[in-house]
LUMBA-960612 format. One record per residue (C-alpha): x, y, z; residue in three letters; residue number from 1. Coordinates in nm, 2 decimals, decimal comma. Layout:
<sites>
+--------+--------+--------+-----+-----+
!      x !      y !      z !  aa !   i !
+--------+--------+--------+-----+-----+
!      X !      Y !      Z ! ALA ! NUM !
...
+--------+--------+--------+-----+-----+
</sites>
This chain:
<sites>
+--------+--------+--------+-----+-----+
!      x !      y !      z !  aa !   i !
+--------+--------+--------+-----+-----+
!   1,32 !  -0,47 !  -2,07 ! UNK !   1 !
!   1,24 !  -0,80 !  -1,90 ! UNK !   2 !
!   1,44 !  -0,83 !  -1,56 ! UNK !   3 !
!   1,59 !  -1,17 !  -1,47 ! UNK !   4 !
!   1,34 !  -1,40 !  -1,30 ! UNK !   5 !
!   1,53 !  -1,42 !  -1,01 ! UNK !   6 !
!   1,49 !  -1,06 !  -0,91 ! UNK !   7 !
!   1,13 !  -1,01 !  -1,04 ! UNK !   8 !
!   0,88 !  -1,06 !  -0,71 ! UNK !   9 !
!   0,83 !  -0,86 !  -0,40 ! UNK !  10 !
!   1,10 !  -0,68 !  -0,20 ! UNK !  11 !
!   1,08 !  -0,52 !   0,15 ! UNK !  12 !
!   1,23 !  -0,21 !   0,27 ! UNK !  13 !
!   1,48 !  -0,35 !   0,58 ! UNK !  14 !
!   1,45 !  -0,06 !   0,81 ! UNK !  15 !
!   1,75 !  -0,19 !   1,04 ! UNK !  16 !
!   1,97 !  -0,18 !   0,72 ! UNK !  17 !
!   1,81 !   0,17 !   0,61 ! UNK !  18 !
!   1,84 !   0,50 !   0,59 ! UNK !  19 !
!   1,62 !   0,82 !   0,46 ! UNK !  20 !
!   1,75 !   1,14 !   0,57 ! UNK !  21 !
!   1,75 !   1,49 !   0,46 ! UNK !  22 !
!   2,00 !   1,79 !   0,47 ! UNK !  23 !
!   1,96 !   2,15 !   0,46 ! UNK !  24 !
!   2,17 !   2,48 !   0,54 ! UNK !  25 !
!   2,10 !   2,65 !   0,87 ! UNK !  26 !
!   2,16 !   2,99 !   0,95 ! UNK !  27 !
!   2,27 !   3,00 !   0,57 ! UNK !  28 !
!   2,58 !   2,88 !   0,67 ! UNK !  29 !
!   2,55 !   2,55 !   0,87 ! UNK !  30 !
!   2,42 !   2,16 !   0,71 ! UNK !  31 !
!   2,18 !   1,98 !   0,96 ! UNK !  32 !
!   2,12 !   1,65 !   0,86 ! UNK !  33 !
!   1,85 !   1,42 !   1,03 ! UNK !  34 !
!   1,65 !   1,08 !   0,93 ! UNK !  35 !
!   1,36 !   0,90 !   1,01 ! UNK !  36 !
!   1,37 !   0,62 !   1,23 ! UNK !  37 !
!   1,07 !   0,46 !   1,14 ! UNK !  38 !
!   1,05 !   0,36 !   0,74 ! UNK !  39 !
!   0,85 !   0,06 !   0,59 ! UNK !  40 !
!   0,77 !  -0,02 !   0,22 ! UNK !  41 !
!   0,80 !  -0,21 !  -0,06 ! UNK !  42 !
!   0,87 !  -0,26 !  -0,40 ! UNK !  43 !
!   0,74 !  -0,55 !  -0,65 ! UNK !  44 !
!   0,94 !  -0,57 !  -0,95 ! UNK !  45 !
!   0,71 !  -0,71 !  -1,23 ! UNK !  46 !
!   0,91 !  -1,01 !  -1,41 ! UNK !  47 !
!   0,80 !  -0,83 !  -1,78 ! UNK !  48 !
!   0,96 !  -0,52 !  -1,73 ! UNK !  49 !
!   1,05 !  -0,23 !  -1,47 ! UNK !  50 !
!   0,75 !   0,03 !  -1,59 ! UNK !  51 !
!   0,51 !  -0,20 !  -1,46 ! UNK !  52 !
!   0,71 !  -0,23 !  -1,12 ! UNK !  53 !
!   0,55 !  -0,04 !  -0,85 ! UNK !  54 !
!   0,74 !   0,16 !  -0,49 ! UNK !  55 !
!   0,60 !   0,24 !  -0,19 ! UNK !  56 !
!   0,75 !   0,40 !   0,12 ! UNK !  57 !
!   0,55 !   0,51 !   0,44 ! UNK !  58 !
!   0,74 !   0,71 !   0,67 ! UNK !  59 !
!   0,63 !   0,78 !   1,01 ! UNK !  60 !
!   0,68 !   1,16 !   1,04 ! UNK !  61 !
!   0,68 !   1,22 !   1,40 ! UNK !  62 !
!   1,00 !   0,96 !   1,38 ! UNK !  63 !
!   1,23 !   1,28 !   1,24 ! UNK !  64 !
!   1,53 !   1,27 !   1,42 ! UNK !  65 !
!   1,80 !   1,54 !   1,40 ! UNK !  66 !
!   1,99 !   1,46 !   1,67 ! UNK !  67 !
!   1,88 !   1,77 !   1,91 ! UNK !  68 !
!   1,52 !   1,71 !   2,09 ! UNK !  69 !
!   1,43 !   2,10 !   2,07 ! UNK !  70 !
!   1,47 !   2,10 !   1,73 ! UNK !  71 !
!   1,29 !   1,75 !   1,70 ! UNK !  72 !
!   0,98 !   1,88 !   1,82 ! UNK !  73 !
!   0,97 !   2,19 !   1,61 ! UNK !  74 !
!   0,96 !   1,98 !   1,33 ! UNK !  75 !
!   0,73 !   1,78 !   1,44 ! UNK !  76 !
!   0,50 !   2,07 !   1,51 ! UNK !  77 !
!   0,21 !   2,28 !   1,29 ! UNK !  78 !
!   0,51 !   2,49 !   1,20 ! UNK !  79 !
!   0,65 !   2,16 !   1,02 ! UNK !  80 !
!   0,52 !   1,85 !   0,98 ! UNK !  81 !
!   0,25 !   1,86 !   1,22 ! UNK !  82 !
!   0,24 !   1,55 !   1,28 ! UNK !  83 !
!  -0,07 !   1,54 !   1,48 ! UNK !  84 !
!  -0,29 !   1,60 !   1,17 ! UNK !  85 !
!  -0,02 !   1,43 !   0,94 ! UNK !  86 !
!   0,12 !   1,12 !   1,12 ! UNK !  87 !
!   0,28 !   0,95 !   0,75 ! UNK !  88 !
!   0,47 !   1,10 !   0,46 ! UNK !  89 !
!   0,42 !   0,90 !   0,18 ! UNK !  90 !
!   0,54 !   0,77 !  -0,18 ! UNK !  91 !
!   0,40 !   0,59 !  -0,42 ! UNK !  92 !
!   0,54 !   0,50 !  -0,79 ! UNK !  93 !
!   0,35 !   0,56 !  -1,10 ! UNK !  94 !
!   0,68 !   0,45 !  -1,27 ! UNK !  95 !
!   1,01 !   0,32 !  -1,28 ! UNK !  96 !
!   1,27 !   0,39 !  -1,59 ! UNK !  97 !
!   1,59 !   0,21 !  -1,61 ! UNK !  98 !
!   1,82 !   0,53 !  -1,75 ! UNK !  99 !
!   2,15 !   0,30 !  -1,74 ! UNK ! 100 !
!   2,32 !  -0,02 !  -1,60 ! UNK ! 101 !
!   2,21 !  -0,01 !  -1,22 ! UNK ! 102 !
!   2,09 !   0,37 !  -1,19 ! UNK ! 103 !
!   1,71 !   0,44 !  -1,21 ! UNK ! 104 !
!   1,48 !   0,70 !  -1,19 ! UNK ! 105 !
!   1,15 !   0,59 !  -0,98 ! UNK ! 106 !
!   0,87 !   0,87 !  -1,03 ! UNK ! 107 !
!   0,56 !   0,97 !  -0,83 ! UNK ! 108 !
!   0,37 !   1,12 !  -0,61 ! UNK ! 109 !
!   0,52 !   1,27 !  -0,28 ! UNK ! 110 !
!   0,29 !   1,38 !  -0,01 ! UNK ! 111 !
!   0,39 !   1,58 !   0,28 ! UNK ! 112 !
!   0,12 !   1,76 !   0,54 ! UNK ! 113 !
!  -0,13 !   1,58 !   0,27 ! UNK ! 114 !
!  -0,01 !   1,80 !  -0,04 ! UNK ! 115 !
!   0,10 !   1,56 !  -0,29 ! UNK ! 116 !
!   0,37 !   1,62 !  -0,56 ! UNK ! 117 !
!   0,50 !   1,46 !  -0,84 ! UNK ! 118 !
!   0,90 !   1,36 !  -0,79 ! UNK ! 119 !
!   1,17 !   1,20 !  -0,98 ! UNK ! 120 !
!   1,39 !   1,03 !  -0,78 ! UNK ! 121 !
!   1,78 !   0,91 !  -0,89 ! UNK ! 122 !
!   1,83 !   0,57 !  -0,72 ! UNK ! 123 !
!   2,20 !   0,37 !  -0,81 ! UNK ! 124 !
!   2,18 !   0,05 !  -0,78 ! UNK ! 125 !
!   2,48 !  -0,09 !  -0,51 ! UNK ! 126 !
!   2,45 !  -0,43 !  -0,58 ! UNK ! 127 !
!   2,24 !  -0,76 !  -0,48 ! UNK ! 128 !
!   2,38 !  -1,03 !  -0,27 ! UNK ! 129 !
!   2,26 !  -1,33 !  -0,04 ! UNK ! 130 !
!   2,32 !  -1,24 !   0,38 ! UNK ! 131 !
!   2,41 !  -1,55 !   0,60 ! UNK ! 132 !
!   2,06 !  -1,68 !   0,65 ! UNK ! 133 !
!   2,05 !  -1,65 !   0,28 ! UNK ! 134 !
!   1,78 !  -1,41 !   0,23 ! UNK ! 135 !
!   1,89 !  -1,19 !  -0,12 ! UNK ! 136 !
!   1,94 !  -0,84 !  -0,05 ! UNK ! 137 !
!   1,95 !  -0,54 !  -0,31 ! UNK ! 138 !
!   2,12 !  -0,20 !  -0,19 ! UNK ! 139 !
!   2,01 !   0,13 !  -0,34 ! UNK ! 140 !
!   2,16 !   0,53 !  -0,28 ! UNK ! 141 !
!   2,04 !   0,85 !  -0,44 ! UNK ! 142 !
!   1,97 !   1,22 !  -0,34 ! UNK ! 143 !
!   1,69 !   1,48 !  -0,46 ! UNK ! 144 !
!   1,65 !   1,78 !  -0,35 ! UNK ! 145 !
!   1,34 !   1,97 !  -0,32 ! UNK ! 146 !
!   1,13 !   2,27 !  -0,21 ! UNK ! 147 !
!   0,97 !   2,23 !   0,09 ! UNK ! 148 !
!   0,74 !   2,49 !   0,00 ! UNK ! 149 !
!   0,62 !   2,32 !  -0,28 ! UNK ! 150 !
!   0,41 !   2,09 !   0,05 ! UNK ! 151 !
!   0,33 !   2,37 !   0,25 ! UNK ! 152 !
!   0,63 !   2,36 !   0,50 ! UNK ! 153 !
!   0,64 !   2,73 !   0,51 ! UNK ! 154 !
!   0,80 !   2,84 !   0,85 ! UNK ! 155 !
!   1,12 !   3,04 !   0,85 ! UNK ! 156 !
!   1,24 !   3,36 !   1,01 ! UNK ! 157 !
!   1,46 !   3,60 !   0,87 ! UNK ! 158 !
!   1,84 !   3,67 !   0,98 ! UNK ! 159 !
!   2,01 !   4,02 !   1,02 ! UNK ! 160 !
!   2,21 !   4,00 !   0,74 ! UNK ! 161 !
!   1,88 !   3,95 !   0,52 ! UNK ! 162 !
!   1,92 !   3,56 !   0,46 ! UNK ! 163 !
!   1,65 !   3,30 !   0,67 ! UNK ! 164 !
!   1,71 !   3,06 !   0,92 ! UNK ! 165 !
!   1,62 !   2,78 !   0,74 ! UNK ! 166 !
!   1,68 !   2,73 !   0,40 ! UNK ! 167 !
!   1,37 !   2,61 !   0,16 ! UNK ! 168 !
!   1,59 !   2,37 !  -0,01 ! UNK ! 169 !
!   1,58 !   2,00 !   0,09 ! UNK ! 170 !
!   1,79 !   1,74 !  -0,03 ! UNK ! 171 !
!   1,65 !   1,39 !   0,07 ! UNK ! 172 !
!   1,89 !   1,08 !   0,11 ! UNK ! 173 !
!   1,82 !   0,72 !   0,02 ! UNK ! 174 !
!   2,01 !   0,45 !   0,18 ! UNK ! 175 !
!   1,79 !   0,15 !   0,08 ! UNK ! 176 !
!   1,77 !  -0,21 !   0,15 ! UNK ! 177 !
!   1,56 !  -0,40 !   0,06 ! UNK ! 178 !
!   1,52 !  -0,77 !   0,10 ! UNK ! 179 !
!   1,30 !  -1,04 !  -0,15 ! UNK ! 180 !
!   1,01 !  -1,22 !  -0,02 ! UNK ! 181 !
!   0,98 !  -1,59 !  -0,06 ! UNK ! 182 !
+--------+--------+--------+-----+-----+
</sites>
């Protein structure tokens, strides 16, 4: 499917506008959330169709922030992250498949401590409007969850009543805008 020439081009993540988070259970019975707070990237949505669009998002890993320092380091430590050996999590697109009016699946490769994955991620399109200075703007949600084993991220210690302290399930969270280069 051809998408309309005023769309096609280049569009940059606005990390001021943006958002990619995560959630998990805690203690089996408590949700932490935290986000990054440093994200670029950038899509380029080829005029001909979306499958020959590409994504790509860099996030800074030691940037995690959960909202409790202690915690924050953790993460960013060999136990997690390790961000020391693995400063950037990474995404790149192999491709992009319009499943309805405004929702998407983009698909490929995550890579976490430098183990790469293949992912599907669900992305609804919110809508695309020109801001005040008149630079157009496209907003995108979804969610995935994943295993954070699956990359190595292994750490956990067990409870008393036989359940772990952290759970292995991950769901990421996409609050995306993105704004079209000139």
């Amino acid at each position: 499917m051809a998408i309309d020439p005023q769309y096609a081009g280049n569009w940059m993540i606005d990390a001021a506008h943006s958002r990619i988070g995560f959630s998990t259970r805690h203690a089996m019975i408590a949700r932490v959330r935290g986000a990054f707070n440093e994200v670029s990237g950038e899509v380029h949505l080829n005029p001909e169709s979306f499958d020959q669009s590409t994504v790509r998002v860099v996030i800074r890993a030691a940037s995690i922030d959960t909202r409790e320092a202690d915690r924050d380091n953790h993460i960013r430590s060999a136990d997690f992250l390790d961000v020391e050996q693995f400063p950037e999590i990474t995404f790149v697109s192999n491709s992009i498949d319009e499943i309805s009016d405004e929702n998407f699946i983009v698909a490929g490769e995550l890579t976490i401590r430098g183990i790469t994955r293949p992912v599907s991620v669900p992305l609804e399109l919110l809508g695309i409007e020109s801001d005040p200075s008149g630079a157009l703007r496209a907003g995108l949600e979804g969610t995935r969850r994943i295993d954070r084993r699956d990359w190595g991220v292994t750490w956990n210690t067990p409870l008393d009543s036989g359940g772990m302290l952290v759970s292995d399930k991950i769901t990421l969270e996409f609050e995306l805008s993105l704004v079209k280069q000139q």
